[in-house]
N, CA and C atoms as an extended XYZ file, in Angstrom:
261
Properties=species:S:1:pos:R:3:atomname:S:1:resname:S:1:resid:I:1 pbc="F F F"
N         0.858       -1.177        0.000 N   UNK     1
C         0.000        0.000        0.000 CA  UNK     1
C         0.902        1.237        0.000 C   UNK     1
N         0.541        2.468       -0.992 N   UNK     2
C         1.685        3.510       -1.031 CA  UNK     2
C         1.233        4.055        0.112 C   UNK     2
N         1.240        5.295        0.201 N   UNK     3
C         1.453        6.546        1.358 CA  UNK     3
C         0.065        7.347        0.819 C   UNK     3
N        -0.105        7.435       -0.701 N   UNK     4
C        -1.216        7.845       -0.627 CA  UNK     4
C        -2.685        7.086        0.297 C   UNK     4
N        -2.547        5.959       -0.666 N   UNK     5
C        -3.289        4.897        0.068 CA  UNK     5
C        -4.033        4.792        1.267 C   UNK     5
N        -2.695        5.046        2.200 N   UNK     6
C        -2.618        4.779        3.592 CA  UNK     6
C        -3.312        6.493        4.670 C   UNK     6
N        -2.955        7.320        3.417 N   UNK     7
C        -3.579        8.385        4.260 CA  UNK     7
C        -5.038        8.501        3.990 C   UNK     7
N        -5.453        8.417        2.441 N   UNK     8
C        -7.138        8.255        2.304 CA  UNK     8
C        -7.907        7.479        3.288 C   UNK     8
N        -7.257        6.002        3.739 N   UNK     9
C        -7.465        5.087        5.020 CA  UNK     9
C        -7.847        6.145        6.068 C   UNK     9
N        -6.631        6.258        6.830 N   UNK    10
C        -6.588        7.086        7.973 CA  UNK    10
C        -7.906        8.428        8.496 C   UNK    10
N        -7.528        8.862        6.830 N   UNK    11
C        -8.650       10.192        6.786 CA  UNK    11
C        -9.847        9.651        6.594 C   UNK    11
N       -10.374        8.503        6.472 N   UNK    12
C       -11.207        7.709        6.191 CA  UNK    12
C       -11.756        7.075        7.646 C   UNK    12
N       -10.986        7.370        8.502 N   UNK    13
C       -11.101        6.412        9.991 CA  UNK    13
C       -11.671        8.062       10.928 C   UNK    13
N       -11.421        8.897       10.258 N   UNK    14
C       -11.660       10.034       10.958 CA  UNK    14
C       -13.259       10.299       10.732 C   UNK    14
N       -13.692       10.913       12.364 N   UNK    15
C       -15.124       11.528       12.119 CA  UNK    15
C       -15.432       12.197       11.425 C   UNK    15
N       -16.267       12.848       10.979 N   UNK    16
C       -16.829       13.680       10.338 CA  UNK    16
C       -16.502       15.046       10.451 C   UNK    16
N       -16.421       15.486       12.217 N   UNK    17
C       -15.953       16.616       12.889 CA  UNK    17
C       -14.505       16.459       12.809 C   UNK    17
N       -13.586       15.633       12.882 N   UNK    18
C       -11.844       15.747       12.572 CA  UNK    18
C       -11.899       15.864       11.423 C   UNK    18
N       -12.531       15.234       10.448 N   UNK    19
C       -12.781       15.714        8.806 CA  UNK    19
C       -12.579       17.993        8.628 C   UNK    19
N       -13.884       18.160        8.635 N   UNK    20
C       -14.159       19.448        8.945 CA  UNK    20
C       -13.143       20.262        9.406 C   UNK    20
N       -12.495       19.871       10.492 N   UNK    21
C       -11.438       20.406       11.432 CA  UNK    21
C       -10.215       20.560       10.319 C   UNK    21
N        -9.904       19.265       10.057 N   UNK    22
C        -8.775       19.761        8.926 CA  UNK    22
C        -8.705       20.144        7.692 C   UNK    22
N       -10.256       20.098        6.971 N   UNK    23
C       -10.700       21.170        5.633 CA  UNK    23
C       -10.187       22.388        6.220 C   UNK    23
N       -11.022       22.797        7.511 N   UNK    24
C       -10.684       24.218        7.740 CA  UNK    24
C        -9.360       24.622        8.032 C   UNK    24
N        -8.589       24.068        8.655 N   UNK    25
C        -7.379       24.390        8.793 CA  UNK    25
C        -6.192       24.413        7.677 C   UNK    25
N        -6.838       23.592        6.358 N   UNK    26
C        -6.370       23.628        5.455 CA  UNK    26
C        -6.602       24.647        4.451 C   UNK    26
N        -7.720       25.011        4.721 N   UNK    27
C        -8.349       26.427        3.841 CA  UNK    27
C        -7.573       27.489        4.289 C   UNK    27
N        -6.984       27.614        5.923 N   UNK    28
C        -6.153       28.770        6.706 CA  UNK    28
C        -4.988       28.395        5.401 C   UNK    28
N        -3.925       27.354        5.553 N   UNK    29
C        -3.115       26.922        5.034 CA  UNK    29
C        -3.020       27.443        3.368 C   UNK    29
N        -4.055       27.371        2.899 N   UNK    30
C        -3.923       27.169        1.151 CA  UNK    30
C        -3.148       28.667        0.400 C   UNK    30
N        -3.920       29.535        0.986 N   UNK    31
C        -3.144       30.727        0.059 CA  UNK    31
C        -1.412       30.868        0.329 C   UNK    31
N        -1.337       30.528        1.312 N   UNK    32
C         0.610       29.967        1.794 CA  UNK    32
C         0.799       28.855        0.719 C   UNK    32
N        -0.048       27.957        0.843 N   UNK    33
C         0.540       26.661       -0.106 CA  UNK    33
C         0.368       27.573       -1.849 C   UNK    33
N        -0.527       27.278       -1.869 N   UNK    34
C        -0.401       27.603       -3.306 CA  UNK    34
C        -0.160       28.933       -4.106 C   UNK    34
N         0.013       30.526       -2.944 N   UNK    35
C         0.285       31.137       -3.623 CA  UNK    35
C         1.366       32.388       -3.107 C   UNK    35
N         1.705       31.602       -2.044 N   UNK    36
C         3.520       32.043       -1.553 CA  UNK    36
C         2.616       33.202       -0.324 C   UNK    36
N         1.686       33.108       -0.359 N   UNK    37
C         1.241       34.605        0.813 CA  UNK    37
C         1.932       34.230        2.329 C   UNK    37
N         3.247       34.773        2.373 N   UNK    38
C         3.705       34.789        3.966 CA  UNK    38
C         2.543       34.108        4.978 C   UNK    38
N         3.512       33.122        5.167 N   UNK    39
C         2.324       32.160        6.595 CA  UNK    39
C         2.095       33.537        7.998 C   UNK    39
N         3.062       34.047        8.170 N   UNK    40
C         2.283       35.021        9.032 CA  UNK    40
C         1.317       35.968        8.797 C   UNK    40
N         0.994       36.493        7.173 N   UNK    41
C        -0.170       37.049        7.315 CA  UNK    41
C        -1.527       36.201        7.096 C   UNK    41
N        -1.244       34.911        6.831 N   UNK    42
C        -2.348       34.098        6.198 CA  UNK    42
C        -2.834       33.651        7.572 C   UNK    42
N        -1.674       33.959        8.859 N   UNK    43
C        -2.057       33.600        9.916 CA  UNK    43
C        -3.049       35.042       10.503 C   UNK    43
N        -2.059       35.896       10.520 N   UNK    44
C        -3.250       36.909       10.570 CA  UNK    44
C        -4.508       36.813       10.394 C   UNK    44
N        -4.613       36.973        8.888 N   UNK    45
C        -6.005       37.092        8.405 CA  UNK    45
C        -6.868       35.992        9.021 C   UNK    45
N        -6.630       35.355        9.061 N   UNK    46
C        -7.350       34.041        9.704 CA  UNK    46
C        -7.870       33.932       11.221 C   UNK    46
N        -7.167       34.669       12.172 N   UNK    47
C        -6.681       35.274       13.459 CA  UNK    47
C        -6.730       33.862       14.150 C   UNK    47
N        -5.273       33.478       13.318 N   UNK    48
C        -4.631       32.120       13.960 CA  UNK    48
C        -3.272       32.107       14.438 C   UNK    48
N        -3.073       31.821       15.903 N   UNK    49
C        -1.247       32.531       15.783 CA  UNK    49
C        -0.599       31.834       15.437 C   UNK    49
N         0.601       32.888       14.856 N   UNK    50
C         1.237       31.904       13.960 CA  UNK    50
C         2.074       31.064       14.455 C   UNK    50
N         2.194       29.900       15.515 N   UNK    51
C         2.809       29.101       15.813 CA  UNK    51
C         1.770       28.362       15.902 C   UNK    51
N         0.650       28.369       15.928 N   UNK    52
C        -0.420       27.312       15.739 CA  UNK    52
C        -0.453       27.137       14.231 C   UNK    52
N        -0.037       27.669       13.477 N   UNK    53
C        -0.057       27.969       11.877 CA  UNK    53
C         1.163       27.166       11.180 C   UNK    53
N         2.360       27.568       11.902 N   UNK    54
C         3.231       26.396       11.533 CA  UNK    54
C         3.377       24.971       11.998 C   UNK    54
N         2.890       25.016       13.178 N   UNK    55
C         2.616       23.481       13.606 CA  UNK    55
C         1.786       22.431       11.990 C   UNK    55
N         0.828       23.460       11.916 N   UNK    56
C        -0.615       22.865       10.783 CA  UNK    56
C         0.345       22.714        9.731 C   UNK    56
N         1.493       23.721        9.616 N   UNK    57
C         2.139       23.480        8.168 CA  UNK    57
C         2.921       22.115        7.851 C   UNK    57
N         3.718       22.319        9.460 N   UNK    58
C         4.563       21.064        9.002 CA  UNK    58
C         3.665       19.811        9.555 C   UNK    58
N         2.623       19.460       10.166 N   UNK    59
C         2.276       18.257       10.076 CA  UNK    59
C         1.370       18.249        8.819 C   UNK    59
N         1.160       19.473        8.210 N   UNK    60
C         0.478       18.931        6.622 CA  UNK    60
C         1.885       18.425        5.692 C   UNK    60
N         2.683       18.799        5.501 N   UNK    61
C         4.038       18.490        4.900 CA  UNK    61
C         4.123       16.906        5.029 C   UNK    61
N         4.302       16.599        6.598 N   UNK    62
C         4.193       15.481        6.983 CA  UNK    62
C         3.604       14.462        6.451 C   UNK    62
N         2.283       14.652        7.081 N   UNK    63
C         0.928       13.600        6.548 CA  UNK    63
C        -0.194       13.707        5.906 C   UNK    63
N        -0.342       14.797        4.942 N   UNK    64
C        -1.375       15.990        4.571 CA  UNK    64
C        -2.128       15.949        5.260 C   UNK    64
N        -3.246       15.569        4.671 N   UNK    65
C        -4.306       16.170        5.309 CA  UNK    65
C        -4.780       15.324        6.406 C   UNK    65
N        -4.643       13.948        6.432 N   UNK    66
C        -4.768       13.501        7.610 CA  UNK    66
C        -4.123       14.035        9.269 C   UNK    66
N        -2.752       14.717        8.663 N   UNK    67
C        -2.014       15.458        9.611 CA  UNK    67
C        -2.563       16.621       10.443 C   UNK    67
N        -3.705       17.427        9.530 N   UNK    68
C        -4.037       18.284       10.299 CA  UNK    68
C        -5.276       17.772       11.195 C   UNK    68
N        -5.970       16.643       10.929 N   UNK    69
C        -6.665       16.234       12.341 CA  UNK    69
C        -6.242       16.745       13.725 C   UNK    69
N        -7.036       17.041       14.375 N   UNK    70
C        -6.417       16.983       15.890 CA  UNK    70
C        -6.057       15.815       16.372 C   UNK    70
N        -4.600       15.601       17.036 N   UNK    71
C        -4.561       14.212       17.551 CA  UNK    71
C        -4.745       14.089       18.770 C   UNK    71
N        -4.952       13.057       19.126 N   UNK    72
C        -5.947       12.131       20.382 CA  UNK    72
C        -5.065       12.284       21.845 C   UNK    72
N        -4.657       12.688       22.764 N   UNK    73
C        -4.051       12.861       24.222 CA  UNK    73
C        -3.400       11.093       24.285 C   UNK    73
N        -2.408       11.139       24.738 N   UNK    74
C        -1.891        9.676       25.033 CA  UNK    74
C        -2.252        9.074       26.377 C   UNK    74
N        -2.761        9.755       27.133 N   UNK    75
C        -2.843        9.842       28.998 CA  UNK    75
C        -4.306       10.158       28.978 C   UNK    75
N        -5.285        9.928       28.071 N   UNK    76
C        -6.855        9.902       27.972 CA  UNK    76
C        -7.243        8.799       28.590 C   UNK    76
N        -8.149        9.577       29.488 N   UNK    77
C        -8.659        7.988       30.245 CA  UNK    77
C        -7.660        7.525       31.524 C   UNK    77
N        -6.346        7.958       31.945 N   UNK    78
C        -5.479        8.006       33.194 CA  UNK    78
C        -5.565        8.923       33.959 C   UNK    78
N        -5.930        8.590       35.169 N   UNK    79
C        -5.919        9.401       36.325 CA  UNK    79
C        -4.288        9.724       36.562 C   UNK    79
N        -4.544       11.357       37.000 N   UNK    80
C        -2.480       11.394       37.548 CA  UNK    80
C        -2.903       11.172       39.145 C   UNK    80
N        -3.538       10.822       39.697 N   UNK    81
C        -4.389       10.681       40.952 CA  UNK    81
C        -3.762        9.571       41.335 C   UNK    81
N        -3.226        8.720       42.439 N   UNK    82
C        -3.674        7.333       42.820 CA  UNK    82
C        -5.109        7.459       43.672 C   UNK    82
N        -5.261        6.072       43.157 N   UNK    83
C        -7.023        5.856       43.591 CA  UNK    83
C        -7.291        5.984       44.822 C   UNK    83
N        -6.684        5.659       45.846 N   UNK    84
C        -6.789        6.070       47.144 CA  UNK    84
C        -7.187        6.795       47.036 C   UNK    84
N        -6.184        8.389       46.405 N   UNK    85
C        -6.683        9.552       46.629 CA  UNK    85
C        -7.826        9.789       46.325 C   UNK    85
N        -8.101        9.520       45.058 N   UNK    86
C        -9.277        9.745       44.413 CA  UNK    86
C       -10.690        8.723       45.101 C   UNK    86
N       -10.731        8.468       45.856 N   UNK    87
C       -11.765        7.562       46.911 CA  UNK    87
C       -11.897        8.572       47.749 C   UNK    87
């Protein structure tokens, strides 16, 4: 399976709302991609800061568009608590 493949999958495993999430963040993205407009004003205009703007860039670089999903907390569902305490 190439890389394309594997990301249509992925983006394919995504809700509807992580769908959405990374159209839009990709729409912030596009006039940078396709027509050189400085990522800081595309961040501007958008009123996205621009370190939230390059994060989106390079995990679109990365994994396109599956990349800009939000990803999932690794410690979801773990208490930093011991249960004692939490009793």
């Amino acid at each position: 399976m190439d890389q394309e493949q594997h990301m249509a999958l992925a983006l394919a495993a995504c809700t509807e709302e992580e769908r959405q999430q990374a159209m839009a963040r990709f729409v912030v993205l596009q006039p940078h991609l396709n027509a050189g407009v400085p990522l800081a004003e595309v961040a501007r205009n958008a009123g996205v800061p621009l370190r939230s703007a390059q994060r989106w860039l390079a995990r679109y670089r990365a994994a396109g568009l599956v990349g800009l999903v939000r990803a999932k907390r690794s410690d979801t569902g773990h208490r930093k608590l011991p249960a004692d305490l939490v009793e």
